[in-house]
PDB file of N, CA, C and O in Angstrom:
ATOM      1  N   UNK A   1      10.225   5.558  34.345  1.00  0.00           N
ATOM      2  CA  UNK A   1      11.666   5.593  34.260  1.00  0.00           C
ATOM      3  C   UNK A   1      12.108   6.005  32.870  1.00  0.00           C
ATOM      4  O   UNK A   1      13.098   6.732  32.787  1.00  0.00           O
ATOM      5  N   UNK A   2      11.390   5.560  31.610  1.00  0.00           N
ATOM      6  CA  UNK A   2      11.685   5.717  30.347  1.00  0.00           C
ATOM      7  C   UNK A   2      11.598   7.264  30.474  1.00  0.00           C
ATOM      8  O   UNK A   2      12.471   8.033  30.072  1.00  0.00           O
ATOM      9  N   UNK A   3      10.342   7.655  31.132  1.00  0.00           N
ATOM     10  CA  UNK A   3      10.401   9.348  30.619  1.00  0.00           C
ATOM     11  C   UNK A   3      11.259   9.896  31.142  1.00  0.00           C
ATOM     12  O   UNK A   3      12.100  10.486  30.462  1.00  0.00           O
ATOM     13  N   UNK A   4      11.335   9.874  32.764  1.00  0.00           N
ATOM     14  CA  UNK A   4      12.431  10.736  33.218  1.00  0.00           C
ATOM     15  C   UNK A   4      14.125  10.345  32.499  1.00  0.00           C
ATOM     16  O   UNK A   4      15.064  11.142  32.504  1.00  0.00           O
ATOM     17  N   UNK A   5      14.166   8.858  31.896  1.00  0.00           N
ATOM     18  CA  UNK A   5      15.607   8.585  30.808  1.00  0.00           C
ATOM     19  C   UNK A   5      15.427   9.966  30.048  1.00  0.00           C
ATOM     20  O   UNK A   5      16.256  10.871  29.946  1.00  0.00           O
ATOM     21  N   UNK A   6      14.196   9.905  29.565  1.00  0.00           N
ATOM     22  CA  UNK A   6      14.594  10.678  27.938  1.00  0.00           C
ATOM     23  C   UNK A   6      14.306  12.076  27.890  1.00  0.00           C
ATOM     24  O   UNK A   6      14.491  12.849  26.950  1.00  0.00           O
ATOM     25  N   UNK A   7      13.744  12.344  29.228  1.00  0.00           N
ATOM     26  CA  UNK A   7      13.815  13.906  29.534  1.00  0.00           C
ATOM     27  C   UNK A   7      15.066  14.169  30.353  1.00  0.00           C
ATOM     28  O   UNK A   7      15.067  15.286  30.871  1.00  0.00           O
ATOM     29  N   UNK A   8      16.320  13.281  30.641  1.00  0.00           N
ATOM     30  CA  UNK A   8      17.453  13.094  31.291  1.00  0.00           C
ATOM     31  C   UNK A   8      17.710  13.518  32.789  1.00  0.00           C
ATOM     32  O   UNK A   8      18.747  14.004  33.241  1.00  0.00           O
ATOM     33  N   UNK A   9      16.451  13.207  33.509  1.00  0.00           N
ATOM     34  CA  UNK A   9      16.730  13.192  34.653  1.00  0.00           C
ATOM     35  C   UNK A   9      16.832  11.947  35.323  1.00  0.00           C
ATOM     36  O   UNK A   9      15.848  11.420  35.841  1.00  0.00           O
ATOM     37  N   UNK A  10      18.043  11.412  35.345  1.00  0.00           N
ATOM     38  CA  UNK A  10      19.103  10.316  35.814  1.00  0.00           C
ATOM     39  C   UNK A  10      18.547  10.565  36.931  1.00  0.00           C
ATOM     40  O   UNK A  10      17.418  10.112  36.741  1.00  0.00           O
ATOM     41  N   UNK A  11      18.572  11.206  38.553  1.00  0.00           N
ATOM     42  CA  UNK A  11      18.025  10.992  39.521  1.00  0.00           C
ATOM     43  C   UNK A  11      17.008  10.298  39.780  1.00  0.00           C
ATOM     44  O   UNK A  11      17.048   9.247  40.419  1.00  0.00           O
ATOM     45  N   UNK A  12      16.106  10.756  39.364  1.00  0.00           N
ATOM     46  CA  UNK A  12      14.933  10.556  39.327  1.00  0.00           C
ATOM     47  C   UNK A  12      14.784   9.168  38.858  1.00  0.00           C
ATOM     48  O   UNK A  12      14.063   8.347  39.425  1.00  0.00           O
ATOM     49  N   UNK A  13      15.572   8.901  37.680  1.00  0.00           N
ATOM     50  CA  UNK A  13      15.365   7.284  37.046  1.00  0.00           C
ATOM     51  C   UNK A  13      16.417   6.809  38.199  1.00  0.00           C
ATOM     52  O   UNK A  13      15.898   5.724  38.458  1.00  0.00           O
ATOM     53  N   UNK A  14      17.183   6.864  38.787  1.00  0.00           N
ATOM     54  CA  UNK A  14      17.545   5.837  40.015  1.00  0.00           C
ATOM     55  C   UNK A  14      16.792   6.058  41.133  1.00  0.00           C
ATOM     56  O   UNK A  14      17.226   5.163  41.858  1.00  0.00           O
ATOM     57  N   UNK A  15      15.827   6.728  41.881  1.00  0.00           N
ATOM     58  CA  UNK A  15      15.304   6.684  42.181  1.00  0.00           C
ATOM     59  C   UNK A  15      13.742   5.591  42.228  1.00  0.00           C
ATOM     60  O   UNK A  15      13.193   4.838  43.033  1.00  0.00           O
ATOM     61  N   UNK A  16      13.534   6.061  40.912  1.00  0.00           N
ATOM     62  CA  UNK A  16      12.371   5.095  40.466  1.00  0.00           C
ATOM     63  C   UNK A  16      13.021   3.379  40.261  1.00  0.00           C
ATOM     64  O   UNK A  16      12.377   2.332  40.329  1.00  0.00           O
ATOM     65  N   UNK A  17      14.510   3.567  39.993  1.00  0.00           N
ATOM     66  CA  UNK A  17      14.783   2.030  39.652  1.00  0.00           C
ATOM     67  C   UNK A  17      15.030   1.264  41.701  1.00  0.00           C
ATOM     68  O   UNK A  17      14.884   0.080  42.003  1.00  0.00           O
ATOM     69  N   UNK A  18      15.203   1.790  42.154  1.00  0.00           N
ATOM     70  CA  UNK A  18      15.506   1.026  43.621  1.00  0.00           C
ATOM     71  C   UNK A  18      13.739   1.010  44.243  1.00  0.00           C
ATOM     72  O   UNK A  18      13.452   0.416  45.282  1.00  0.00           O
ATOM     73  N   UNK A  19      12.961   1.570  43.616  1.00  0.00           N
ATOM     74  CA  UNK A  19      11.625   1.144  44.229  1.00  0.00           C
ATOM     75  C   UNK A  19      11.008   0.093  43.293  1.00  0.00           C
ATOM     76  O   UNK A  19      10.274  -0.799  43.719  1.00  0.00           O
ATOM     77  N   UNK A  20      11.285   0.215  42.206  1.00  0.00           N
ATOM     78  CA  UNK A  20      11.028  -1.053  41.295  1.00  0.00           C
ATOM     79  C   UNK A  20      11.588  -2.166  41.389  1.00  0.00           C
ATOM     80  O   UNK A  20      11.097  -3.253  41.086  1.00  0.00           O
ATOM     81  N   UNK A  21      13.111  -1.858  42.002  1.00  0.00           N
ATOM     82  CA  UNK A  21      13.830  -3.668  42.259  1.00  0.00           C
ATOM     83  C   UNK A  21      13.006  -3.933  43.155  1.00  0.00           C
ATOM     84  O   UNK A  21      12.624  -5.099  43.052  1.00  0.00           O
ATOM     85  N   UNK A  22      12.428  -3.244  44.219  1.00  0.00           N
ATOM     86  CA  UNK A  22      11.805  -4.046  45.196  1.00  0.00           C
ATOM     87  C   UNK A  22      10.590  -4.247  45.216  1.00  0.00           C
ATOM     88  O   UNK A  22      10.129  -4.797  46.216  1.00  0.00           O
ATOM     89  N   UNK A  23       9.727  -3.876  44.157  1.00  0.00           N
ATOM     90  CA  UNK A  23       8.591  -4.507  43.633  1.00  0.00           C
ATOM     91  C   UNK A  23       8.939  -5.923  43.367  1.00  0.00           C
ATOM     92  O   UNK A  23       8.640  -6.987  43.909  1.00  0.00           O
ATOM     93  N   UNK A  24       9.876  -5.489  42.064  1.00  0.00           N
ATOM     94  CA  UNK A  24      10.087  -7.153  41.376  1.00  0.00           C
ATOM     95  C   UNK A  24      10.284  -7.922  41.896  1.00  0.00           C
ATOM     96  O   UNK A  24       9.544  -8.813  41.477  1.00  0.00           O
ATOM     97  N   UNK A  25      11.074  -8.399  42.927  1.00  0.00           N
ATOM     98  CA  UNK A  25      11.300  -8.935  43.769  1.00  0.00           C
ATOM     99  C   UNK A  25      10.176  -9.493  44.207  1.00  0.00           C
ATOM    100  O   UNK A  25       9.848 -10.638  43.895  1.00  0.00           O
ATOM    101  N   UNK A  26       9.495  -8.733  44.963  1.00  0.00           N
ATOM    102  CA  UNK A  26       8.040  -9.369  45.510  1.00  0.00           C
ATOM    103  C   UNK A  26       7.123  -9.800  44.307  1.00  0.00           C
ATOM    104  O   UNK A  26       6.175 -10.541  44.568  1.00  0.00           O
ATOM    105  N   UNK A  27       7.300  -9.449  43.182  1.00  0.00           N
ATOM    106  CA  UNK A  27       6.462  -9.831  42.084  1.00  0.00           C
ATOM    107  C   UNK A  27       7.112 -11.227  41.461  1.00  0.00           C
ATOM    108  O   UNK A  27       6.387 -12.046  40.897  1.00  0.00           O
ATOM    109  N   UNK A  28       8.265 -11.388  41.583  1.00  0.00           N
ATOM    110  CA  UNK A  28       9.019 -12.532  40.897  1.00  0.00           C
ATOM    111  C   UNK A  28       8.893 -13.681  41.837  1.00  0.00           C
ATOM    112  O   UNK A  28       8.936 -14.839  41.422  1.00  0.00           O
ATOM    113  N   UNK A  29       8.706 -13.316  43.372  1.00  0.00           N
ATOM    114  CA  UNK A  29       8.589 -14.754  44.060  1.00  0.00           C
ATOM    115  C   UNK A  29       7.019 -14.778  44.575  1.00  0.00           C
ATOM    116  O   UNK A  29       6.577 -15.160  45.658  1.00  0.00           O
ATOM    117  N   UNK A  30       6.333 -14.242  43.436  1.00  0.00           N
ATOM    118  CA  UNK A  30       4.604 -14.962  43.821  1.00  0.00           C
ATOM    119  C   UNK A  30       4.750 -15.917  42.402  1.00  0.00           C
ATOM    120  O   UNK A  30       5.464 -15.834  41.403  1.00  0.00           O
ATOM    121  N   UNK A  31       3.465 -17.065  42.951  1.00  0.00           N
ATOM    122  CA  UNK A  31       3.357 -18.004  42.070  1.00  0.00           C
ATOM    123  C   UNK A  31       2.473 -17.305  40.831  1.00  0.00           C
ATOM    124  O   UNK A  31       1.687 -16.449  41.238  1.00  0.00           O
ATOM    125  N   UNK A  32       2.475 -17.506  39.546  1.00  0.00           N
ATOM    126  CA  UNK A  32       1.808 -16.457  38.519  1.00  0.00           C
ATOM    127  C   UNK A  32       0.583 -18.153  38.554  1.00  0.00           C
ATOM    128  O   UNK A  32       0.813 -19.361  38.605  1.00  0.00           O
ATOM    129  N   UNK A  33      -0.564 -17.376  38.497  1.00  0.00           N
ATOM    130  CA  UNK A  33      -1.809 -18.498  37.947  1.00  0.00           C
ATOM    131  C   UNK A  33      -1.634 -18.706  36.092  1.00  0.00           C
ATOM    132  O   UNK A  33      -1.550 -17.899  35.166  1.00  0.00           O
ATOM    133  N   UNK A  34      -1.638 -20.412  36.189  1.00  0.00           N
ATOM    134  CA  UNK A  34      -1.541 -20.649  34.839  1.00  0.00           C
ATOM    135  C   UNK A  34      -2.652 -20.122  34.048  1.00  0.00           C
ATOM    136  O   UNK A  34      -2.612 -20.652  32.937  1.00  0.00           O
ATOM    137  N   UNK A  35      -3.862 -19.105  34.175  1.00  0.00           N
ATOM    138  CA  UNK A  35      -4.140 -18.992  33.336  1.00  0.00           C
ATOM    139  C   UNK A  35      -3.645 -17.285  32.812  1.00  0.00           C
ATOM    140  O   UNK A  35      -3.869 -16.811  31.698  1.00  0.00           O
ATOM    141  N   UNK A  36      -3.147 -16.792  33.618  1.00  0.00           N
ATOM    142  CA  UNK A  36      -2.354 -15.536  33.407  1.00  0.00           C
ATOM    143  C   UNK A  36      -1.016 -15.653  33.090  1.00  0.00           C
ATOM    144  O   UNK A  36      -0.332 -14.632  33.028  1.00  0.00           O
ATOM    145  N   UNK A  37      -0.306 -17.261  32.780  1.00  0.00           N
ATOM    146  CA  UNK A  37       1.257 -17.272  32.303  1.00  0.00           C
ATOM    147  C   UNK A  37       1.538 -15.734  31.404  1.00  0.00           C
ATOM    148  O   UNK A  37       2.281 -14.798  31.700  1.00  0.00           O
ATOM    149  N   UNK A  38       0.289 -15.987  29.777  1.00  0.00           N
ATOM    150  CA  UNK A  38       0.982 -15.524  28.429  1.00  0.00           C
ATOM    151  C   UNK A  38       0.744 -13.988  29.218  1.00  0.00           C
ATOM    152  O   UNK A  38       1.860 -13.493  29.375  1.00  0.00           O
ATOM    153  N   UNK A  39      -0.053 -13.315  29.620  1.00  0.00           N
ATOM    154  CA  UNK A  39      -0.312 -11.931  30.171  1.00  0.00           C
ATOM    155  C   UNK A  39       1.134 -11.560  30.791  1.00  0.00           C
ATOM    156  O   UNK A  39       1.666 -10.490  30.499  1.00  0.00           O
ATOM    157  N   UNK A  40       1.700 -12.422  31.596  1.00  0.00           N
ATOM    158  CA  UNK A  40       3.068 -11.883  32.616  1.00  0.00           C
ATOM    159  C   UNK A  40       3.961 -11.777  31.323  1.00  0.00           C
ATOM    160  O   UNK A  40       4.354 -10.734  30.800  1.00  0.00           O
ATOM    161  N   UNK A  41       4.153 -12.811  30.995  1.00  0.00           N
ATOM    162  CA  UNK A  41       5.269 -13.111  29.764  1.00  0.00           C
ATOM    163  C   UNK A  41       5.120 -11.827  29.950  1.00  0.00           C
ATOM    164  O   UNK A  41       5.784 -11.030  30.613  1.00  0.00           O
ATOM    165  N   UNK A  42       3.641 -11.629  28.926  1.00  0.00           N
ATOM    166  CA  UNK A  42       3.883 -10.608  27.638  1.00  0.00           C
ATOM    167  C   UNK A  42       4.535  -8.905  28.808  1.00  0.00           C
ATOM    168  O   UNK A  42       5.493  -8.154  28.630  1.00  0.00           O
ATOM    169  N   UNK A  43       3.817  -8.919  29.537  1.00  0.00           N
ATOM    170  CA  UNK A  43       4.010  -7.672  30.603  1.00  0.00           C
ATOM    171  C   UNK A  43       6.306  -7.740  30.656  1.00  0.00           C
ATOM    172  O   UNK A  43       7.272  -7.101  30.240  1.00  0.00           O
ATOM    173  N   UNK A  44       5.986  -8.936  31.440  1.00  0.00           N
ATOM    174  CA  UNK A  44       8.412  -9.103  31.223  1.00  0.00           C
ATOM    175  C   UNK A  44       8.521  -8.512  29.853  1.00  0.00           C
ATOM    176  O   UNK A  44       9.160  -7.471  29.708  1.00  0.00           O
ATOM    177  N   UNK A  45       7.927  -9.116  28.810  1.00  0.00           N
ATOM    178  CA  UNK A  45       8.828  -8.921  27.716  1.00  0.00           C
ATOM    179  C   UNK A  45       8.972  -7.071  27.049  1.00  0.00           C
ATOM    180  O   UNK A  45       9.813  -6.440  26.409  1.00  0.00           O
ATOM    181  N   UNK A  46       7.264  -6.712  27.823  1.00  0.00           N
ATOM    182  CA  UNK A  46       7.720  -5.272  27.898  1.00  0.00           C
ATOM    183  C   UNK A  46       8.732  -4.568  28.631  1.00  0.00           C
ATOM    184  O   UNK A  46       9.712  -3.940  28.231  1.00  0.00           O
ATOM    185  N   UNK A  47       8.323  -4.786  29.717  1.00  0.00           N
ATOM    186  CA  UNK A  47       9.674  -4.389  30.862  1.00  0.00           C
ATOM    187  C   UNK A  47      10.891  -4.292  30.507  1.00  0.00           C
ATOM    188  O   UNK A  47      11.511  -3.325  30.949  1.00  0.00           O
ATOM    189  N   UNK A  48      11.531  -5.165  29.695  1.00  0.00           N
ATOM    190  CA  UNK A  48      12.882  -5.547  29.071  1.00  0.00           C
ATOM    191  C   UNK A  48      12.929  -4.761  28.187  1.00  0.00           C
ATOM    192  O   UNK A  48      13.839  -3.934  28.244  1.00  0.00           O
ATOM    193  N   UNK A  49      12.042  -4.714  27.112  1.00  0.00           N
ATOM    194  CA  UNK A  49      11.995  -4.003  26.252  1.00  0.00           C
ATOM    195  C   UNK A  49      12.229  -2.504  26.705  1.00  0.00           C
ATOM    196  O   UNK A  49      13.052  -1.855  26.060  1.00  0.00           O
ATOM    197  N   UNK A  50      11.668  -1.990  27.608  1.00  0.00           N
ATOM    198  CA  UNK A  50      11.771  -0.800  28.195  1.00  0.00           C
ATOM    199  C   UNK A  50      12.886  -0.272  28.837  1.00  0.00           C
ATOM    200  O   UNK A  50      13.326   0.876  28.767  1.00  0.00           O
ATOM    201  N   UNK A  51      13.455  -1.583  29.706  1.00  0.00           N
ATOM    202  CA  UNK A  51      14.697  -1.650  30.176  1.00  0.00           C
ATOM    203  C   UNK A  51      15.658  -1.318  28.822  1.00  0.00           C
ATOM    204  O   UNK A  51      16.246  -0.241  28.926  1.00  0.00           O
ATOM    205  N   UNK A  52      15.852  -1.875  27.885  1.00  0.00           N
ATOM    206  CA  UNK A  52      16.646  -1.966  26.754  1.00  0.00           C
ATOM    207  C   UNK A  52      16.443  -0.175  26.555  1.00  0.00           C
ATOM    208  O   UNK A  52      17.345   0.359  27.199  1.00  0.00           O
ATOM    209  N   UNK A  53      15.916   0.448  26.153  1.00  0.00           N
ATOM    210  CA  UNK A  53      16.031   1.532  26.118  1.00  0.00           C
ATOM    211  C   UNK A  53      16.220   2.364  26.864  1.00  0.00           C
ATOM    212  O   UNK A  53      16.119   3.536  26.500  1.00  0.00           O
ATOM    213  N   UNK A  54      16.528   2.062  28.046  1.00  0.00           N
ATOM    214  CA  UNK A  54      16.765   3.302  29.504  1.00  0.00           C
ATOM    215  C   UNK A  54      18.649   2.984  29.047  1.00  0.00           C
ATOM    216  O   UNK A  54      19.500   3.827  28.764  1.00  0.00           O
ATOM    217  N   UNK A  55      18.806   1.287  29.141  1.00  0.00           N
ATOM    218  CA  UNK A  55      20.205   1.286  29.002  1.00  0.00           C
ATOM    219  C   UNK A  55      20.506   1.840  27.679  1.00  0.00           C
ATOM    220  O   UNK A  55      21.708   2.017  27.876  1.00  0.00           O
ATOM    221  N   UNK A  56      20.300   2.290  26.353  1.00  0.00           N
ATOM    222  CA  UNK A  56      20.612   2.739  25.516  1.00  0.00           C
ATOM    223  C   UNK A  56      21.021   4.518  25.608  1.00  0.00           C
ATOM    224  O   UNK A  56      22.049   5.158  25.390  1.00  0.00           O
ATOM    225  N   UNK A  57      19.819   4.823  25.985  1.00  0.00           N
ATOM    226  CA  UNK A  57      20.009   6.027  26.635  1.00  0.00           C
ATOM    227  C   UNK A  57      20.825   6.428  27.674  1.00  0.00           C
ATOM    228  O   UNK A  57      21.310   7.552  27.542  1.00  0.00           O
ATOM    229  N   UNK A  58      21.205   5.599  29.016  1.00  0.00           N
ATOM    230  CA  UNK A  58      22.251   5.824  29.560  1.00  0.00           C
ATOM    231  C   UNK A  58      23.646   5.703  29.559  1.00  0.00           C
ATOM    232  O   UNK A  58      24.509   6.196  30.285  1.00  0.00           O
ATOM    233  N   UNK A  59      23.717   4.559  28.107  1.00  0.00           N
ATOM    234  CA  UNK A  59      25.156   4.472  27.114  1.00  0.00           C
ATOM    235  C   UNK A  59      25.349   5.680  26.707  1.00  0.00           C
ATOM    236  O   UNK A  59      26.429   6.114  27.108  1.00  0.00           O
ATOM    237  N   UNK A  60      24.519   6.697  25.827  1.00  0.00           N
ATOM    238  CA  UNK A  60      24.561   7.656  25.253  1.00  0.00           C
ATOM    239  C   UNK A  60      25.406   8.488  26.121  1.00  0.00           C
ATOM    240  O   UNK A  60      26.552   8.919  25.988  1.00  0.00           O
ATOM    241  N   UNK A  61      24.399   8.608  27.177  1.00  0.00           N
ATOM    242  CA  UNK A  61      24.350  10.096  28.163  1.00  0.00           C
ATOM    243  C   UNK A  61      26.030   9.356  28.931  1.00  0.00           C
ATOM    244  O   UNK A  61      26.640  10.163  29.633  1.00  0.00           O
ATOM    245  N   UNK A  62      26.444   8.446  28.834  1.00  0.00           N
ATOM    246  CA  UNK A  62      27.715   8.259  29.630  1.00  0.00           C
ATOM    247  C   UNK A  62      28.744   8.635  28.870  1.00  0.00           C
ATOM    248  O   UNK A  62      29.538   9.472  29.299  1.00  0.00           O
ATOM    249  N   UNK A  63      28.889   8.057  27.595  1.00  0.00           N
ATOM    250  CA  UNK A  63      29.509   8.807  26.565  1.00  0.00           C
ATOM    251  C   UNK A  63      29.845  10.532  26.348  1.00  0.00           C
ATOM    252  O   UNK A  63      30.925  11.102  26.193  1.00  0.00           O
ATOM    253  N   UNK A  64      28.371  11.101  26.411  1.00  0.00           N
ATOM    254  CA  UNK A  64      28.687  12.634  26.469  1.00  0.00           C
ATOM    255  C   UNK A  64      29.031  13.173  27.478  1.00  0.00           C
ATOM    256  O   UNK A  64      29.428  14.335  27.387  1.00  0.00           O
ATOM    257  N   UNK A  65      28.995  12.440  28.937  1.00  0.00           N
ATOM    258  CA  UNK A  65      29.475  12.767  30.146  1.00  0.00           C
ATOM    259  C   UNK A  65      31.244  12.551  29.874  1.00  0.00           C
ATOM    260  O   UNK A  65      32.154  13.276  30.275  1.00  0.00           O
ATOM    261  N   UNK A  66      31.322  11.323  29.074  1.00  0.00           N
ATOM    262  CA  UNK A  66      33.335  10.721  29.255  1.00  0.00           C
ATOM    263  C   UNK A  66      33.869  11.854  27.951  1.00  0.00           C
ATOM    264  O   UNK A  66      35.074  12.085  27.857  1.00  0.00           O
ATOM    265  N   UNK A  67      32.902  12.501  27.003  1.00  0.00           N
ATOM    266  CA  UNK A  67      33.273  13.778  25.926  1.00  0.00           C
ATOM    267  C   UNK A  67      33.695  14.899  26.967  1.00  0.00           C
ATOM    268  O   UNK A  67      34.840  15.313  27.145  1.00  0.00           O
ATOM    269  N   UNK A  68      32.676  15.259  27.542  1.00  0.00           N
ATOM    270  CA  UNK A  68      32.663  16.855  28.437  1.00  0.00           C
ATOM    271  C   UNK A  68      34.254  16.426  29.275  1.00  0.00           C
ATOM    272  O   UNK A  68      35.217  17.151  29.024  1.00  0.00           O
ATOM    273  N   UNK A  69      34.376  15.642  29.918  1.00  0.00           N
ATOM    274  CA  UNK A  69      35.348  15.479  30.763  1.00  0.00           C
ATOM    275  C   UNK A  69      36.950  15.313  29.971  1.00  0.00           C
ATOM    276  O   UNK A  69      38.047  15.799  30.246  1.00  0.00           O
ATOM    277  N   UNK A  70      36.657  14.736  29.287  1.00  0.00           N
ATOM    278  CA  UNK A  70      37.889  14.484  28.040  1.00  0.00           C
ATOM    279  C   UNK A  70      38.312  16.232  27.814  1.00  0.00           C
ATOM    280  O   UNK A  70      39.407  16.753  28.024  1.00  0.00           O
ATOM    281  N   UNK A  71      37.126  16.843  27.356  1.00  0.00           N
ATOM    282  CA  UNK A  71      37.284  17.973  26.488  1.00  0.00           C
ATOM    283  C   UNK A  71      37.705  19.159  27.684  1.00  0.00           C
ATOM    284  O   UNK A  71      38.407  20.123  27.380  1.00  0.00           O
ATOM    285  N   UNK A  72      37.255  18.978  28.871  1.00  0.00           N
ATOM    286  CA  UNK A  72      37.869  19.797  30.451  1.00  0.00           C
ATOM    287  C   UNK A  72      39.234  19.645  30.355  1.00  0.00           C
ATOM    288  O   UNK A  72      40.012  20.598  30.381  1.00  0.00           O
ATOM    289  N   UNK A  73      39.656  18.171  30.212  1.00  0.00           N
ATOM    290  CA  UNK A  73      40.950  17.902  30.724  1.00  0.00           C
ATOM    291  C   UNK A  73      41.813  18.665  29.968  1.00  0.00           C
ATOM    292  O   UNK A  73      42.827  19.214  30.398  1.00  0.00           O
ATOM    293  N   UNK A  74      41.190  18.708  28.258  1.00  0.00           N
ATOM    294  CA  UNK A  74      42.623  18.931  27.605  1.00  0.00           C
ATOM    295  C   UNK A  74      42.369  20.687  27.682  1.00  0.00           C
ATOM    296  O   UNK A  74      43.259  21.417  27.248  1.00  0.00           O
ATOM    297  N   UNK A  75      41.053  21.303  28.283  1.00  0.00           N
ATOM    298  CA  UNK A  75      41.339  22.553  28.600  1.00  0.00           C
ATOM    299  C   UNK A  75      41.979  22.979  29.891  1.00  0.00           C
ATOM    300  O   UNK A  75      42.353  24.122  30.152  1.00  0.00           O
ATOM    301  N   UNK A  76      42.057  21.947  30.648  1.00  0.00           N
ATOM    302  CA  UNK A  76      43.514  22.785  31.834  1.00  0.00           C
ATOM    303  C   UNK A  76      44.545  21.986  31.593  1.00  0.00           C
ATOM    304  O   UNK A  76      45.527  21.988  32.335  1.00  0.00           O
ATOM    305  N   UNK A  77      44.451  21.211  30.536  1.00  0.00           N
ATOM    306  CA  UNK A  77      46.329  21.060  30.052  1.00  0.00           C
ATOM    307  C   UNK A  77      46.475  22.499  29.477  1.00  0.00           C
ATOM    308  O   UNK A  77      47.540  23.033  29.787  1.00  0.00           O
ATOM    309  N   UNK A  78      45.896  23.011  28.948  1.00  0.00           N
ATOM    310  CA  UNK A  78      45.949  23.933  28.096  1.00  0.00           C
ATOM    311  C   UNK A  78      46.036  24.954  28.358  1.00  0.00           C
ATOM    312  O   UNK A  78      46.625  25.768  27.646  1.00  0.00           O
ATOM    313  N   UNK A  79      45.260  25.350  29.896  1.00  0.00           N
ATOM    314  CA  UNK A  79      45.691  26.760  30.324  1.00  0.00           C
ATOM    315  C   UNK A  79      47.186  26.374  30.963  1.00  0.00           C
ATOM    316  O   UNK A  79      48.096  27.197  31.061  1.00  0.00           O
ATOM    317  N   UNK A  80      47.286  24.873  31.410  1.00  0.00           N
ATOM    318  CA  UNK A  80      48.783  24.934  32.512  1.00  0.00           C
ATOM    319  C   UNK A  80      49.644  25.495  31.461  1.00  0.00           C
ATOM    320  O   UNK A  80      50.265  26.554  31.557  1.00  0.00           O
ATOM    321  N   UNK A  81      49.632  24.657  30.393  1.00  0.00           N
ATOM    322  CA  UNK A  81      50.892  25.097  29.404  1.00  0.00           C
ATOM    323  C   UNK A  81      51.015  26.833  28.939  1.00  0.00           C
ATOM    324  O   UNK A  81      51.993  27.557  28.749  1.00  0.00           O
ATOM    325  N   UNK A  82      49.555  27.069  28.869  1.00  0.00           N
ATOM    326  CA  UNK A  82      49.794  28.470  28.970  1.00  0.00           C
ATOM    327  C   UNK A  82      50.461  29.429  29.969  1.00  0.00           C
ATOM    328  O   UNK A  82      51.297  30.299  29.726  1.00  0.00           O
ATOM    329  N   UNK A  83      50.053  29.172  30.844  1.00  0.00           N
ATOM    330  CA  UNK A  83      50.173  29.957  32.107  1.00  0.00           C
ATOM    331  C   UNK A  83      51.735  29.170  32.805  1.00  0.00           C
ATOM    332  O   UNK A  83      52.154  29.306  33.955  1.00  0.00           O
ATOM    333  N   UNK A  84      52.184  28.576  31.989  1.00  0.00           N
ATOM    334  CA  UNK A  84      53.644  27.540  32.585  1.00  0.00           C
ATOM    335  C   UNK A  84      54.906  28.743  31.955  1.00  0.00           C
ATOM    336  O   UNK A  84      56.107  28.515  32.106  1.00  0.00           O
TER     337      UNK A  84
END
């Protein structure tokens, strides 16, 4: 998911994220063996970590999506007034 974030194919990372909720899911309601607790931890605390950067990247990319659209709008104010 991180790569297709940062090579910006958004499809593809929702794609990959609705087959992963439903991993987790099945991964979050098995019992973890206490001697593999610190291993899961440590595995979540990557995940998150990873997560944290898909959402950083998709802050970005929403931003330059709400720029492009901003910057459309005030170009057909701009032809109306012209062409008015």
């Amino acid at each position: 998911m991180l790569k297709n974030a940062k090579n910006g194919s958004w499809d593809d990372v929702i794609v990959l994220e609705k087959d992963r909720a439903k991993l987790l899911n099945i991964f979050l309601s098995t019992t973890v063996n206490p001697e593999y607790e610190q291993e899961v931890a440590t595995g979540i605390q990557s995940v998150m970590a990873i997560d944290s950067d898909i959402m950083v990247l998709g802050q970005s990319k929403k931003l330059d999506l709400a720029q492009m659209l901003q910057t459309m709008d005030q170009g057909k104010k701009a032809v109306k007034a012209y062409t008015s």
